[in-house]
Legacy VTK file of the C-alpha trace (Angstrom):
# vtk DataFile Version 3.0
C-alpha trace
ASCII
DATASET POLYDATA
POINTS 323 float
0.000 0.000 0.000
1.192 3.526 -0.925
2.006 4.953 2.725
0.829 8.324 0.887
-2.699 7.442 1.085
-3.099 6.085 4.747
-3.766 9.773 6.155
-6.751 9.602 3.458
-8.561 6.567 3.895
-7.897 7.413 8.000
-10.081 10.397 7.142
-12.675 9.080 5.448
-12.903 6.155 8.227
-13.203 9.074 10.508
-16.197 10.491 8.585
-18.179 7.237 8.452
-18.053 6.483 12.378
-18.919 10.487 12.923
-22.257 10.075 10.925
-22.719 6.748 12.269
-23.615 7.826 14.903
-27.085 8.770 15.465
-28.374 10.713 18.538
-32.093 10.741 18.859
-33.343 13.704 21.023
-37.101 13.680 22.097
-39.220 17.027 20.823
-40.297 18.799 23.995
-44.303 17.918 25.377
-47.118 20.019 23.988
-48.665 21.892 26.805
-52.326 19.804 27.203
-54.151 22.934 28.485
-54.715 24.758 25.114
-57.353 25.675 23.413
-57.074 24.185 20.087
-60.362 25.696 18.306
-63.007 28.530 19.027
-65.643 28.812 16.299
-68.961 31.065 16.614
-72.048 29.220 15.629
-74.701 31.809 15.868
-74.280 32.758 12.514
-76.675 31.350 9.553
-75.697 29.231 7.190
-71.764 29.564 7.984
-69.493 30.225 11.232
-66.655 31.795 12.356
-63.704 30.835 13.748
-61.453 32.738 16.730
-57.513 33.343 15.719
-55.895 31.693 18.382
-52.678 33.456 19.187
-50.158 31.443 21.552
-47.625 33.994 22.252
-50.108 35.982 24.094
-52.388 33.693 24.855
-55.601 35.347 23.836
-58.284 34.771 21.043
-59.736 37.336 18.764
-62.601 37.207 16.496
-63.630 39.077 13.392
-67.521 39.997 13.085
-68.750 41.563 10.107
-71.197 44.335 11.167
-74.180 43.069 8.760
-73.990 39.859 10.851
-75.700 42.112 13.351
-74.993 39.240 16.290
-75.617 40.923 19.773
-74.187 38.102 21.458
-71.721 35.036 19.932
-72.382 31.702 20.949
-69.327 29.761 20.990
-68.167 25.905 20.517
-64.522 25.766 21.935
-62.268 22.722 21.493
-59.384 21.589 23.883
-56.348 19.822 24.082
-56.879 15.564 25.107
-58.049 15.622 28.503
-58.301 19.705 29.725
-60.949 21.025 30.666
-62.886 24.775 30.874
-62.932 26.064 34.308
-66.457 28.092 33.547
-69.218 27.222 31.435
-69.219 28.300 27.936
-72.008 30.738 27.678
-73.107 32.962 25.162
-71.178 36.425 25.193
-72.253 39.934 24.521
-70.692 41.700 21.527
-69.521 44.479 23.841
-67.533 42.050 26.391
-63.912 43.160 27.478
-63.396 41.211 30.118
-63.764 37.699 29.199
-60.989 35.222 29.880
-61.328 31.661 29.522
-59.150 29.405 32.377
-57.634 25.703 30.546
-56.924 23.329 32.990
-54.533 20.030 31.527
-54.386 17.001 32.459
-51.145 18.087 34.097
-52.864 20.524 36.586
-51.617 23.609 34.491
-53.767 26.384 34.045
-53.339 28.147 31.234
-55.743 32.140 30.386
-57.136 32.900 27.172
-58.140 36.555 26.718
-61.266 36.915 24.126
-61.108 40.063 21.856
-64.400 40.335 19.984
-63.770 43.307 17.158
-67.093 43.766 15.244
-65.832 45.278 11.653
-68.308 48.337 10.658
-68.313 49.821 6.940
-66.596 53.139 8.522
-66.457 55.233 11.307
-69.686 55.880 13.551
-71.186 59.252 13.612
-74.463 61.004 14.668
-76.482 63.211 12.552
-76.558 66.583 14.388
-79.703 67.860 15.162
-78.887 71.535 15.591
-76.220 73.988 14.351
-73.861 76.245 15.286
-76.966 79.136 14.227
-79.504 76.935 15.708
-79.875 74.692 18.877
-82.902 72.472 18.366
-85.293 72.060 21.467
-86.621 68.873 22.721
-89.342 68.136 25.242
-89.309 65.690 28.137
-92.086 62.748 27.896
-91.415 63.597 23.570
-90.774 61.726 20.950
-87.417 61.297 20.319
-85.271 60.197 16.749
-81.411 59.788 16.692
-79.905 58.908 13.152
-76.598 58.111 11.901
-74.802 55.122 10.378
-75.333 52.847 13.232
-75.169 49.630 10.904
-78.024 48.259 12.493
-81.887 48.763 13.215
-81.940 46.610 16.097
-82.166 48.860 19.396
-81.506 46.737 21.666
-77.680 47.197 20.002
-77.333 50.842 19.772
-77.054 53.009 23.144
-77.773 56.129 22.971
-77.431 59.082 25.756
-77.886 62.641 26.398
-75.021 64.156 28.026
-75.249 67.233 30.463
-73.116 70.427 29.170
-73.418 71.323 33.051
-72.453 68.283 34.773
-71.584 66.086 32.516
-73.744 63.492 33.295
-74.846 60.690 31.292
-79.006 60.255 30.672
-79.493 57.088 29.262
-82.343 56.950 26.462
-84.295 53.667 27.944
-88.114 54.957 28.288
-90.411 53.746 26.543
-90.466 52.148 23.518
-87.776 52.172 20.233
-88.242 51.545 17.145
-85.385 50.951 14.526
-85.529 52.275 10.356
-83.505 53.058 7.548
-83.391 55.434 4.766
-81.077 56.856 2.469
-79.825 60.197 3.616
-78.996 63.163 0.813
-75.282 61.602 0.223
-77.186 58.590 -1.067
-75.464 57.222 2.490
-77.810 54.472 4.481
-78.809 56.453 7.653
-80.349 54.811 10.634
-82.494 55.907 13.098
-83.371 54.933 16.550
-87.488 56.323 17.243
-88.218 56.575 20.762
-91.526 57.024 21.770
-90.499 59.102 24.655
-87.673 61.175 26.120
-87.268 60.201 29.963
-89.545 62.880 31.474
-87.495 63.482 34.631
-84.633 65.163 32.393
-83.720 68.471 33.548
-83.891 71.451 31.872
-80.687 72.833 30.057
-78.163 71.771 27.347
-77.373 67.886 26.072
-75.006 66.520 23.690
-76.010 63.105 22.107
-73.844 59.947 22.470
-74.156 56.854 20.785
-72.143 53.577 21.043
-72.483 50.490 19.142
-70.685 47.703 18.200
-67.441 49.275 20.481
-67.683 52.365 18.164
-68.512 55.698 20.022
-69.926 58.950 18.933
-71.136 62.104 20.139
-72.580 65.228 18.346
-70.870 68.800 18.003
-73.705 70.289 18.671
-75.531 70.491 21.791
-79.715 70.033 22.188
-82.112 72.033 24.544
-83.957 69.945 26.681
-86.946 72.721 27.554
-90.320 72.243 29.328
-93.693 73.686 28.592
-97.035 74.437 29.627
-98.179 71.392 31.866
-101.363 69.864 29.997
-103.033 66.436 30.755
-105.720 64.040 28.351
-108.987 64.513 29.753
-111.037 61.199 29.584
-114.911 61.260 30.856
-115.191 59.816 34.603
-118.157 57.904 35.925
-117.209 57.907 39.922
-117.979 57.232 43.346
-117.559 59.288 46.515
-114.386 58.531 48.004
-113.076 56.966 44.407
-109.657 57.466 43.528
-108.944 58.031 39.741
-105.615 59.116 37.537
-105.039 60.930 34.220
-102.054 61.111 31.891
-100.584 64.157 30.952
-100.421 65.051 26.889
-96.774 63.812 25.415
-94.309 66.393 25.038
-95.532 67.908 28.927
-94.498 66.605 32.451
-96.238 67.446 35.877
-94.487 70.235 38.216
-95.616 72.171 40.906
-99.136 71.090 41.163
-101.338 73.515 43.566
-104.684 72.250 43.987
-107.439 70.374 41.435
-110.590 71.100 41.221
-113.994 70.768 39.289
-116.870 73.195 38.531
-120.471 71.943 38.451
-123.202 73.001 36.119
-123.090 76.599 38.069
-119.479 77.586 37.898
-118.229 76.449 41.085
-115.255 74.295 41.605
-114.425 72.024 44.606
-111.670 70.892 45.396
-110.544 67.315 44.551
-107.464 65.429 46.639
-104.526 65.490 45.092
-102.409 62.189 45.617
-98.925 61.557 44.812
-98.316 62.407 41.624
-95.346 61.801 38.470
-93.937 63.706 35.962
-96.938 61.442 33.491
-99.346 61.132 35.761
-102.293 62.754 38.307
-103.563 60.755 41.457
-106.554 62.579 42.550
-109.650 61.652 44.637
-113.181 62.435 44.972
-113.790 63.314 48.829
-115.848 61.276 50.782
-118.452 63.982 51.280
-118.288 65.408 47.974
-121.913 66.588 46.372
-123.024 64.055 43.799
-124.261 65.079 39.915
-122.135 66.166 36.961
-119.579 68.206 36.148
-118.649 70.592 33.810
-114.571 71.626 34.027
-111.585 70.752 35.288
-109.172 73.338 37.061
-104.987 72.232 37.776
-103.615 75.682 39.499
-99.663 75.507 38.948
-96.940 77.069 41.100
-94.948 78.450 38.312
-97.121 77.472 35.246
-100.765 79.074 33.603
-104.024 77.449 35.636
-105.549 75.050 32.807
-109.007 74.887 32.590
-110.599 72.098 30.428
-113.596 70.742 29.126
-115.423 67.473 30.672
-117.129 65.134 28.156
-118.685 63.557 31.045
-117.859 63.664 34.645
-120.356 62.279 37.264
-119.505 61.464 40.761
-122.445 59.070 42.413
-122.934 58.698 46.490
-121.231 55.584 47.678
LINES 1 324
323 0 1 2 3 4 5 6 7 8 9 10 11 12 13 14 15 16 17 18 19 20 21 22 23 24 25 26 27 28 29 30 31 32 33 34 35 36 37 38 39 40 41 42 43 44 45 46 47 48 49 50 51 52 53 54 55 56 57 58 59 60 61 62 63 64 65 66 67 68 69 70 71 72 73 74 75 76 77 78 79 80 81 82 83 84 85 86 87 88 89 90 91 92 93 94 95 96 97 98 99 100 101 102 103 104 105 106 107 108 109 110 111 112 113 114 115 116 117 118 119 120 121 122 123 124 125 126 127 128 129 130 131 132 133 134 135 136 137 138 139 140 141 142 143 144 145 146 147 148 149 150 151 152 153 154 155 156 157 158 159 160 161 162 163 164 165 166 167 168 169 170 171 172 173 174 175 176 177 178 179 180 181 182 183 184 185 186 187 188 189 190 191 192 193 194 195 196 197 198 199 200 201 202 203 204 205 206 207 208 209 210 211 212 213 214 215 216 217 218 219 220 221 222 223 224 225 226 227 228 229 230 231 232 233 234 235 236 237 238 239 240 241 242 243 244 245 246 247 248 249 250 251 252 253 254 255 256 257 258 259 260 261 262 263 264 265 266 267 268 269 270 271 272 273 274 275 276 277 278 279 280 281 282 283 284 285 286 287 288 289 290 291 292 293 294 295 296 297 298 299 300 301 302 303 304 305 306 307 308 309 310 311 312 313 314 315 316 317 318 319 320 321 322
């Protein structure tokens, strides 16, 4: 052998035995407290699924506004053998402070934070109502319509507020009775209004910006509304009594009760007796017919104010019988 080419074939020798040998090193254990799938199934004809993100351990989901889901109801799926440490409910669209607890078969616990981000077509805004020439006046115990592109006619969704310029307090609009539309404004933009039957009649008197959220999206006007009151008035209704009979009557939208005096009604002759006033609301008179009142019918109805014009009305019928 040519003594030249031992220090190559001691090299190549070398080689084989180096990739001969074969190490085999385990991958490290999954953690068995994840959650592996989170998938919305409140949604028709399709669903959506959570992105799961590992690193910070929190799951966000994507809802298209014209979904118009209030609340998601969610399927979650978990590693082999963890388990949720609350009940899977369903979950408001508004919800910030959900966090989901995994517990592994290991005993590890691991928290998922849920991120729900509804997607809109733009930026929320409210049609103003006034100007900066004009602030528009409103009446408590009024009908009420806020527009703008809430993305939704559902009112249940959209909450909407009037917001005191002196103390900045918040007046949720919640009385009554809402109604939701849509129309195409003079952009050719879908607007959407919110038509409440009635502005809470206990507001006070003074300025009010409006405030809507919906869908995590917040607006509020530029320009301020007046909330004003006027003349007291109430629905008259004909009355068929007895002596010592309580009774009630509403006042006429757009007017609240203040300052009530006295109540009384005028018989065929012209003169009025007093009734008893109860315990009355901003939308409503408790009175009562005295025990000893005279009997017959009556003509008119008197309401003296403390700040406000005495109204005097018309009875269609109003008879008070003897016990």
């Amino acid at each position: 052998m040519n003594l030249k080419s031992i220090p190559f074939f001691t090299g190549m020798l070398l080689l084989v035995v180096l990739f001969s040998c074969k190490k085999i090193v385990d991958l490290p254990a999954q953690p068995n407290n994840r959650i592996i799938e989170y998938k919305v199934t409140n949604v028709q004809d399709t669903a959506i699924y959570g992105a799961i993100d590992e690193i910070e351990r929190s799951i966000t989901v994507y809802i298209p506004f014209y979904y118009n889901l209030v609340v998601i109801d969610p399927e979650i799926k978990l590693s082999a053998g963890a388990k949720l440490q609350e009940p899977i409910d369903a979950i408001e669209v508004t919800r910030t402070d959900v966090v989901y607890k995994v517990k592994g078969a290991d005993g590890n616990v691991a928290s998922y934070k849920l991120k729900i981000v509804v997607q809109n077509a733009g930026d929320l805004y409210v049609k103003e109502l006034s100007t900066a020439a004009n602030i528009a006046v409103y009446y408590p115990n009024a009908q009420f319509v806020v527009s703008g592109n809430f993305f939704t006619k559902d009112p249940t969704v959209v909450d909407i507020s009037l917001v005191s310029k002196n103390n900045a307090k918040e007046f949720p609009i919640k009385y009554g009775i809402a109604h939701g539309g849509s129309n195409l404004d003079d952009k050719g933009i879908v607007s959407y209004s919110m038509n409440y039957d009635n502005l809470l009649p206990t507001l006070d008197s003074g300025l009010y910006d409006i405030k809507v959220k919906v869908f995590g999206q917040t607006a509020q006007s530029k320009f301020p509304i007046r909330i004003s009151y006027k003349q007291p008035d109430i629905a008259m209704v004909g009355r068929d009594l007895k002596q010592g009979e309580s009774f009630t009557y509403n006042v006429v939208p757009g007017t609240v009760l203040t300052g009530i005096k006295s109540v009384a009604i005028a018989d065929e002759r012209g003169v009025f007796r007093n009734l008893i006033v109860g315990e009355y609301t901003r939308t409503q008179l408790l009175l009562q017919v005295p025990g000893d009142f005279p009997t017959g019918e009556y003509l008119q109805l008197r309401i003296e104010f403390d700040n406000w014009t005495t109204v005097i009305k018309n009875f269609i019928i109003f008879k008070v019988n003897s016990k």
